[in-house]
N, C-alpha and C positions, 0 to 999 in steps of 0.2 A: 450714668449707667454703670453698673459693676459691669468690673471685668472678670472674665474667666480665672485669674488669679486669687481673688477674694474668699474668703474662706467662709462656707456655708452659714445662712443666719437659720438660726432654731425657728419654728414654726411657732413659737410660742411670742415669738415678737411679732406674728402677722397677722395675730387675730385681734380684734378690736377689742379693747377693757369694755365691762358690763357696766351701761351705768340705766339705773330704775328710771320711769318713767315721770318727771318732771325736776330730775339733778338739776342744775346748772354746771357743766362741764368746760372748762379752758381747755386752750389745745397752745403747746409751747412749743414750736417748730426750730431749730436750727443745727446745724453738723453737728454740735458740743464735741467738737475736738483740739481740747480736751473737754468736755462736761468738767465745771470745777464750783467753790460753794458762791461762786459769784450768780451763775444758773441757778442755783439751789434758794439762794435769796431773792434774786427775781422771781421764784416760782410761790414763792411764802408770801410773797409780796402783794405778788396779783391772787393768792385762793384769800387774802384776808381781804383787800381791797375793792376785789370783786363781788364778794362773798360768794364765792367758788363750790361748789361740794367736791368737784375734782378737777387736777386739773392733768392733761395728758402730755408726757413729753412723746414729741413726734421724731427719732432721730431720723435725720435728711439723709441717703447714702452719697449725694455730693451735695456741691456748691458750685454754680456760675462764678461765682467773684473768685475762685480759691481754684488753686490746680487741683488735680487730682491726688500729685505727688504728695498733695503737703498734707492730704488726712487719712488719718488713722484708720486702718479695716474698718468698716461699720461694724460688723461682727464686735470687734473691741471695745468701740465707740458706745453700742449697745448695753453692752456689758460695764463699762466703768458708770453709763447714766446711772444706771442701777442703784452704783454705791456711793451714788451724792445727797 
């Protein structure tokens, strides 16, 4: 759950990517805190191996296994996937 502290995520992260009717779509699920090119090459990995048309990263705003304390805003989190 965010806390009230958390600083507002853009609206533009909560609407679902378009994808055409018969894509093959991946969905790559985890905190990425930090997102780093080790993500980036797991993600290269599965749209050539799966033969992908897209594949979506999903950032998580927590984690069961991980405190809270230990990740980054999602807000930021969001923002650095971006530029991986």
């Amino acid at each position: 759950m965010l806390s009230s502290s958390e600083p507002a995520v853009s609206s533009h992260y909560l609407k679902m990517p378009h994808a055409g009717k018969g894509l093959a779509v991946g969905l790559f699920g985890g905190s990425f805190n930090p997102p780093h090119a080790g993500h980036a090459l797991v993600a290269e990995i599965a749209l050539r191996r799966l033969a992908l048309d897209q594949l979506w990263w999903m950032v998580t705003p927590g984690n069961p296994l991980k405190s809270a304390r230990e990740l980054a805003p999602l807000a930021e989190r969001l923002r650095l996937s971006e530029q991986v």
